[in-house]
N, C-alpha and C positions, 0 to 999 in steps of 0.2 A: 504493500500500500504506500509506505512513505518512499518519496523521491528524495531524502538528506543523504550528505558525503558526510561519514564521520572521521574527524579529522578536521586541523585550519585547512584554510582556503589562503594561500601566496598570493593576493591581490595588486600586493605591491609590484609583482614582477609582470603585471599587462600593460599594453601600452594604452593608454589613455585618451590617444586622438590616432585618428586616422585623416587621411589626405582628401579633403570635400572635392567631391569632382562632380560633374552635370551627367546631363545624363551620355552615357556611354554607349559606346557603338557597338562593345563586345556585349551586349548585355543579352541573355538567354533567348530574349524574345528574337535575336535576331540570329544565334548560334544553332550550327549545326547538330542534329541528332550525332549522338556518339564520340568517341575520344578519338583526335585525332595525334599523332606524335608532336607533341612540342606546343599545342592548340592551349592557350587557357581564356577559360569563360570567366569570364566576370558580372555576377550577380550583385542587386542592390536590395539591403533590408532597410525599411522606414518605421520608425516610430515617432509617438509624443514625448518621451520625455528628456529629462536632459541627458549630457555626456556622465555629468558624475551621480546618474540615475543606476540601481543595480538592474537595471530592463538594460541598460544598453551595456554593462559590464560583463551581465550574461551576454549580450548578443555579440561582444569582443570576444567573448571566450570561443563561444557557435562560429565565429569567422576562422578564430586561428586552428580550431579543431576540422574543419571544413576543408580547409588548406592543407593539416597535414595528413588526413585519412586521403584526399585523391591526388594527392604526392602532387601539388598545387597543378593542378587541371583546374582547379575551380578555387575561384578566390569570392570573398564576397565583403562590399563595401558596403559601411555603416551610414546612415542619414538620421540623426538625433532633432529632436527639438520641431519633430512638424516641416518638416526640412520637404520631405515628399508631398505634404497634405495631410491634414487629418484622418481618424480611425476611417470615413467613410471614403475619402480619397485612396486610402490606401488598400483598402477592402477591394473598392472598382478598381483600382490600380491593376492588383494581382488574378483579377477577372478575364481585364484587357491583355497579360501578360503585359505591362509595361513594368510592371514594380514585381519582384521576386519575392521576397518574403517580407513580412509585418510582423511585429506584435503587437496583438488588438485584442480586445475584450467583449465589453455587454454592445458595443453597435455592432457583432456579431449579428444580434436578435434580427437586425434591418433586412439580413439576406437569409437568415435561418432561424423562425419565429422563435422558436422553443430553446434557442438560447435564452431568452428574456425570464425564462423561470431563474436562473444563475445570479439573475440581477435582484429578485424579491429581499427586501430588507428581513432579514432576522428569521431566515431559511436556516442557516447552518449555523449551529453552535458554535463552532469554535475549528481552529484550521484543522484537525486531525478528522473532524468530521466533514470536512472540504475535499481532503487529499482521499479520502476515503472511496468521495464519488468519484475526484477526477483522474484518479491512476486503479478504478476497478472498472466494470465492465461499463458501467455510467456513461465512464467519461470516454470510452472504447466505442463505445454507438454514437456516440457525439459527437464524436469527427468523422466517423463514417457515415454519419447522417450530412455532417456540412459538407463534405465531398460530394457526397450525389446533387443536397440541393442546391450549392453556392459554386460548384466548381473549385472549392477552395480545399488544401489539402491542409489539414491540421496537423504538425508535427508533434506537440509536446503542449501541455499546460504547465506553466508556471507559478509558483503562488506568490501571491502581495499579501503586504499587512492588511489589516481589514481596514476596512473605510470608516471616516472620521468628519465629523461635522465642525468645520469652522466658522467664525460669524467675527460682524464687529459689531456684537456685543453679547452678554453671555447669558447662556439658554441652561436652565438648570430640568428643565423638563418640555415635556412636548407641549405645554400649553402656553406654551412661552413663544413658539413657531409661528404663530401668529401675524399674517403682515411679513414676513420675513422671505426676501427676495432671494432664493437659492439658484445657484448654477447646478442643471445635473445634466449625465449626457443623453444623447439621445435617443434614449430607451424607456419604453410606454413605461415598464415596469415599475420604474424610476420615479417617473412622475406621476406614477396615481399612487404608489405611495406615498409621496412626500406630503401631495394632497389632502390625503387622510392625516397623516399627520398635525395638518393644518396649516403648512409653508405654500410659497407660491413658488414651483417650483418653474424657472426656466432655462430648457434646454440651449447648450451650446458647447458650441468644439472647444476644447478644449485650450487651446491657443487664445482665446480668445478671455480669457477667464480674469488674468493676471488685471490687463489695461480696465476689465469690466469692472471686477471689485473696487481700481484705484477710484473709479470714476461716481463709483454709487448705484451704477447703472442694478450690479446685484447687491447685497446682503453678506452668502453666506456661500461655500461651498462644501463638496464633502469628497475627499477624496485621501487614501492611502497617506504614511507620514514621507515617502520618500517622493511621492510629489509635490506634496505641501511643503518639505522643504529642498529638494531642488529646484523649484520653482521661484521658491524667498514669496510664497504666497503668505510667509510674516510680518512682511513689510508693508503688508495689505490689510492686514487681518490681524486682532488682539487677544482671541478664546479660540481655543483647541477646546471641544468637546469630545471626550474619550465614549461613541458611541455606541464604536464597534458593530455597524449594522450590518455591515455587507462583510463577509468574509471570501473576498472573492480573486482572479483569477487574471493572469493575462495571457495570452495564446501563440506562441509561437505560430505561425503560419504559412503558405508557402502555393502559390500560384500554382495550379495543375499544369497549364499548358509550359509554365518552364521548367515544371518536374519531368514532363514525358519529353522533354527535348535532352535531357542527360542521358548516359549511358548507364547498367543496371550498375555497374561498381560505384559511380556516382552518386546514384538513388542512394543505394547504402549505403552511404558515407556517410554523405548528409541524416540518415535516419540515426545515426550511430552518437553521429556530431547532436544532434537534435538532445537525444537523451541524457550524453554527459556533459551537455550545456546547462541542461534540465537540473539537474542535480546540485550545479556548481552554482547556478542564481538562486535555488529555493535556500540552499549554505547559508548564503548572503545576504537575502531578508530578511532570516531568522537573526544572525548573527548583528544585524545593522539596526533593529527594533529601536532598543534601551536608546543606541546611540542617538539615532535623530529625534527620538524624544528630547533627551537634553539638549542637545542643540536647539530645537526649537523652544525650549524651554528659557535656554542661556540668553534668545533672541528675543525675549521681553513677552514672548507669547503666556497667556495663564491656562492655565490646564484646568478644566473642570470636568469630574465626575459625577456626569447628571444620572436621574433619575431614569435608567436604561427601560425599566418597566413599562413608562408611560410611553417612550419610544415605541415599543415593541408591541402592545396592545393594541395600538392603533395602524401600523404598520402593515401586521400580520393582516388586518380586514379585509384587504388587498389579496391576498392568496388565492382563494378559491377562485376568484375571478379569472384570473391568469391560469389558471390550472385545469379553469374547465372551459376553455378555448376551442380545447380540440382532446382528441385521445391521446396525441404526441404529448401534449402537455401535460396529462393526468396522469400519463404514465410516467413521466419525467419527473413531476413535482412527487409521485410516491414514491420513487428509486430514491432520489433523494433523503426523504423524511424517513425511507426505511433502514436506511445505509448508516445511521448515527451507530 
């Protein structure tokens, strides 16, 4: 079930930046099927967060490991920070085969609905009973569900801290949500929870979030601690609520049409690379918790321990709804709830 390396993690021995370049001419959507002597493809992965994000630390690892299982036939370059376009850009991206691999999350749901059960606030107790669903048969149908219906091939799930409610100003229970303009992305699930909760929930890319809180435009947002603070979403924001609603995921991913353009020792590489990538970032946001707590702690932010209860009562109201959508989803929200 768990995906942890026991043992430290040598972090300090990765390289920290790679060479930003446009888009490329070797890039898979235009490469030949199969290995040629001396040929190397070069692929591009996109995500949101930053460079000293552990999403893109892991995916430095997924590069060098990439490189050296297909004795560099395949190399694959990094794009941090929304660089590519957001989750849904990146999504169509690896549709079009223009973008090679992502890590993306709940706007998963946009191309394959019954991801959006993943997103329901106050589903999973706690990560053991996360990794439970996403590394047993669960989370094994749910990528081979999003292959059929997104054309997208799912390599590996990752896990994040769980999601965290910030505000400027501070919410010691849900009846305090009131009027309270949140950023959440752009997933129904998302937002007819927060609803209930009593927030005004408004969807946006996430790039978009930082300039939006300076400005007033939002309130509050909520998301993981290693975005909130590689983002300096502190410098915006004065309460960290320790919510804990979502304990949730992000997805290694991988364009079909430039998976079936490799050669089959390639495919395996990269499956290989995938999994002890997998391993090396889950390390690393266990290992990184405590720490960017304090940091954002150190950075003036107050930390409150609200009333989780009233969160979650109201939250939960939301379930059924989503669950009984369809049979996909009935089935999915009981795997889940029976897998604790």
């Amino acid at each position: 079930m768990l995906k942890k390396v026991a043992g430290g993690l040598f972090v300090t021995g990765l390289a920290l930046s790679l060479a930003a370049c446009g888009g490329d001419e070797n890039n898979a959507s235009s490469a030949s099927q199969g290995e040629t002597s001396g040929e190397v493809t070069t692929l591009r992965l996109g995500h949101i967060a930053s460079e000293t994000d552990a999403w893109h630390l892991g995916a430095q690892k997924f590069a060098e490991l990439v490189e050296e299982k297909t004795d560099g036939s395949v190399k694959v370059e990094l794009y941090a920070s929304s660089t590519l376009g957001n989750d849904r850009d990146l999504i169509e991206g690896m549709q079009l085969g223009s973008i090679d691999f992502a890590l993306v999350a709940g706007v998963l749901s946009n191309f394959y609905e019954p991801y959006s059960i993943l997103e329901l606030p106050y589903l999973f107790e706690d990560t053991d009973h996360l990794e439970a669903v996403l590394y047993g048969e669960v989370g094994e149908q749910l990528q081979a569900d999003l292959l059929e219906n997104a054309d997208i091939r799912g390599l590996d799930f990752w896990v994040r801290g769980p999601r965290l409610l910030t505000a400027s100003r501070e919410i010691q229970s849900a009846s305090e949500l009131s009027g309270l303009k949140i950023r959440v992305p752009e997933i129904p699930a998302s937002i007819a929870a927060w609803e209930a909760m009593g927030a005004t929930p408004t969807p946006m890319a996430f790039g978009e979030v930082y300039s939006s809180l300076q400005t007033g435009v939002i309130d509050a947002q909520e998301n993981p601690l290693a975005l909130i603070e590689s983002n300096k979403l502190n410098e915006v924001q004065d309460y960290l609520m320790m919510t804990n609603h979502v304990y949730g995921y992000v997805q290694l991913t991988m364009s079909e049409q430039t998976y079936q353009k490799l050669s089959a020792d390639q495919q395996a590489a990269i499956e290989e690379a995938a999994e002890e990538a997998t391993q090396y970032e889950n390390e690393l946001v266990y290992e990184l918790e405590a720490e960017l707590l304090q940091k954002l702690k150190d950075a003036g932010m107050t930390v409150v321990e609200p009333d989780i209860a009233s969160f979650s009562e109201l939250a939960t109201t939301v379930h059924a709804e989503f669950a009984d959508e369809s049979d996909a989803h009935r089935a999915l929200y009981d795997s889940i709830v029976n897998a604790k």
